[in-house]
N, C-alpha and C positions, 0 to 999 in steps of 0.2 A: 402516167399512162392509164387509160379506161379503157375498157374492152367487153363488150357485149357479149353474155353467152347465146348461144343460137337455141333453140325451142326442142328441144329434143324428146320424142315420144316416149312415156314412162309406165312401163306395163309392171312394175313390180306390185303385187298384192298389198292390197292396204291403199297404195296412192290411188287417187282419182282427178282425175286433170278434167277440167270444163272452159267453155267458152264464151258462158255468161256470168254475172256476177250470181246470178240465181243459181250457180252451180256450188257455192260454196255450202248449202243446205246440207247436202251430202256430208255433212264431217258428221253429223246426227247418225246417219246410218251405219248397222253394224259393221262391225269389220275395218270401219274406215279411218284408217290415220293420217292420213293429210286431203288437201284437197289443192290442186295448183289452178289457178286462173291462166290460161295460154295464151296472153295477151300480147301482142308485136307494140311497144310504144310508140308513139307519131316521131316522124324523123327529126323535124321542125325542134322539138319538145326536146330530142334527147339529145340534139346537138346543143342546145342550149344549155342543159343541164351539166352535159358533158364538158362545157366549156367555165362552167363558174367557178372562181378562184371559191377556195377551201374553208378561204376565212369568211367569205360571203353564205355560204352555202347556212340554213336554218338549223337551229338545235335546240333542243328543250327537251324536258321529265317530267310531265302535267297529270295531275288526275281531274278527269272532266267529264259533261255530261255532253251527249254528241251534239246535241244542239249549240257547245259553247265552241266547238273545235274550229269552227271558220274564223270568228274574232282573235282567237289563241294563239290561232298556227299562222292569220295578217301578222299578229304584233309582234309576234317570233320573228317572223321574217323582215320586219320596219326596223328589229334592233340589230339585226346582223347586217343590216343593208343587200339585201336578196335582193336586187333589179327588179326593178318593177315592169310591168308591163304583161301578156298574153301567156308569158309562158309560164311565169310567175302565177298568174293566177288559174293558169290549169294545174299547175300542182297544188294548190290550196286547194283548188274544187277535187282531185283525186282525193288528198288526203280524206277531207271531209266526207265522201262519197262512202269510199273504205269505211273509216267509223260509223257509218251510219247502216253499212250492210254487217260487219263486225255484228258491231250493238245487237241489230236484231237478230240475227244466227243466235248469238249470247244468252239473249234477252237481259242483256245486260245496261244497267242505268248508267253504269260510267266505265270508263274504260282508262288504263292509263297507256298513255301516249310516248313514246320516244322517236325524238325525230333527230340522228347524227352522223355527222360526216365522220368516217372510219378509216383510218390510214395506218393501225397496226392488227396484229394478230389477236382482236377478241375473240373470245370463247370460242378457240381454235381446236378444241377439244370437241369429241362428236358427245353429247347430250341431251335429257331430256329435261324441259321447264318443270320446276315445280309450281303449274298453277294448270288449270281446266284447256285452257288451247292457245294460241298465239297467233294472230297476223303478222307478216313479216313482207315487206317488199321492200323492194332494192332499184332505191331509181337510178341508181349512178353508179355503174361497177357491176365486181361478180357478184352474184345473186350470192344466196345462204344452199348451203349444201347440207342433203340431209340423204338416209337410207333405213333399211331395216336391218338391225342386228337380230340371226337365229337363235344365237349361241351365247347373248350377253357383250361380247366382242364387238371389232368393227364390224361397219355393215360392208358386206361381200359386194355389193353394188353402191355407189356412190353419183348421185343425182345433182346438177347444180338448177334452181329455178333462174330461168332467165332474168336480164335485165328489166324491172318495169313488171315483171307477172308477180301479182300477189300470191302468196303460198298459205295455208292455214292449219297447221301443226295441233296436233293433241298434245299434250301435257301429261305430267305425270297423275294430277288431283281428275283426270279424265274417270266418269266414274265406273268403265267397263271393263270388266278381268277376263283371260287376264291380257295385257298389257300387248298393246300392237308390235313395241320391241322398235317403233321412229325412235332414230335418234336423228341431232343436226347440226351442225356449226358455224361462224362465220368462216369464209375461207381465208387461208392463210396468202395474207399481202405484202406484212411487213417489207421493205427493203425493196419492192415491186416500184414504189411513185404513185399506186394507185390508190385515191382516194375514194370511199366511197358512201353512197348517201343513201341509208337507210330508216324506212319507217318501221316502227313495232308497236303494235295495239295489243292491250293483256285485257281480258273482260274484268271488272269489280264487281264479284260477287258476294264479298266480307261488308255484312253492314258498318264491321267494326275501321274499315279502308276509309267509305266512304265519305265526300265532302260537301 
């Protein structure tokens, strides 16, 4: 079973929710610890999505330079046999899309990529990345849940980003003190049926990474 979260307005201090991908510039400014895109996915798209057996669905762990992610993220999808066809290639042109807005926010030469079908309780624990920021969208399923801890603790409000809306997380190596106090998790599924299909972009900023 898949099930779409609904879009829901997020006034907690630190988030910033926008309507364009130009909105994600915003994670530069102060104060800001996330940035949600509030995107509605095309019906067409997610029924499709929603419908692709588990084993079809794309997966990979790449480090790449955004120019390479269209050829990367066809061949991903040729070896799992992802269906070919419109819908299939809308999500190649998002992914690609995402990295290449990622990238530049970054300014980052390469980015690593995770593209994976999720059907148990990953990093169901609320935390924060140790690396400068994170894109995270969730084509397929419950989005990634995240909030602000005052106190070190859980966060007293608990946000889920919708189905399809990219979200863009600070890190711990973020370099503004002190520390906006996001945390965020994958949601807990396990034993649910729900499978889910998410993308993660990390910028390479380690010349010592790079390839």
């Amino acid at each position: 079973m898949n099930q779409q979260t609904p879009i829901i307005a997020d006034t907690t201090p630190g988030i910033v929710t926008c309507d364009k991908p130009e909105g994600f510039g915003a994670i530069k400014t102060p104060d800001c610890a996330a940035v949600l895109w509030q995107r509605r996915p095309d019906p067409g798209f997610q029924t499709w999505t929603d419908a692709l057996d588990p084993v079809a669905m794309p997966a990979a762990r790449l480090i790449l330079r955004p120019g390479d992610v269209r050829p990367a993220v066809t061949e991903v999808c040729d070896i799992h046999d992802t269906p070919d066809g419109p819908e299939r290639a809308r999500l190649i042109d998002d992914i690609v899309a995402l990295a290449d807005i990622f990238a530049d926010v970054m300014t980052a030469r390469q980015l690593r990529l995770r593209l994976s079908p999720v059907d148990t309780n990953a990093c169901r624990r609320f935390h924060i990345d140790a690396l400068t920021a994170r894109l995270i969208c969730t084509y397929r399923g419950t989005g990634t849940q995240y909030g602000i801890s005052t106190d070190g603790g859980l966060p007293r409000r608990i946000f889920t980003a919708p189905t399809g809306a990219p979200v863009v997380l600070r890190g711990a190596d973020w370099p503004e003190r002190p520390a906006s106090g996001l945390l965020h998790r994958s949601p807990p599924i396990e034993g649910t049926g729900e499978t889910r299909l998410v993308l993660v972009l990390d910028p390479i900023l380690d010349p010592e990474y790079a390839v």
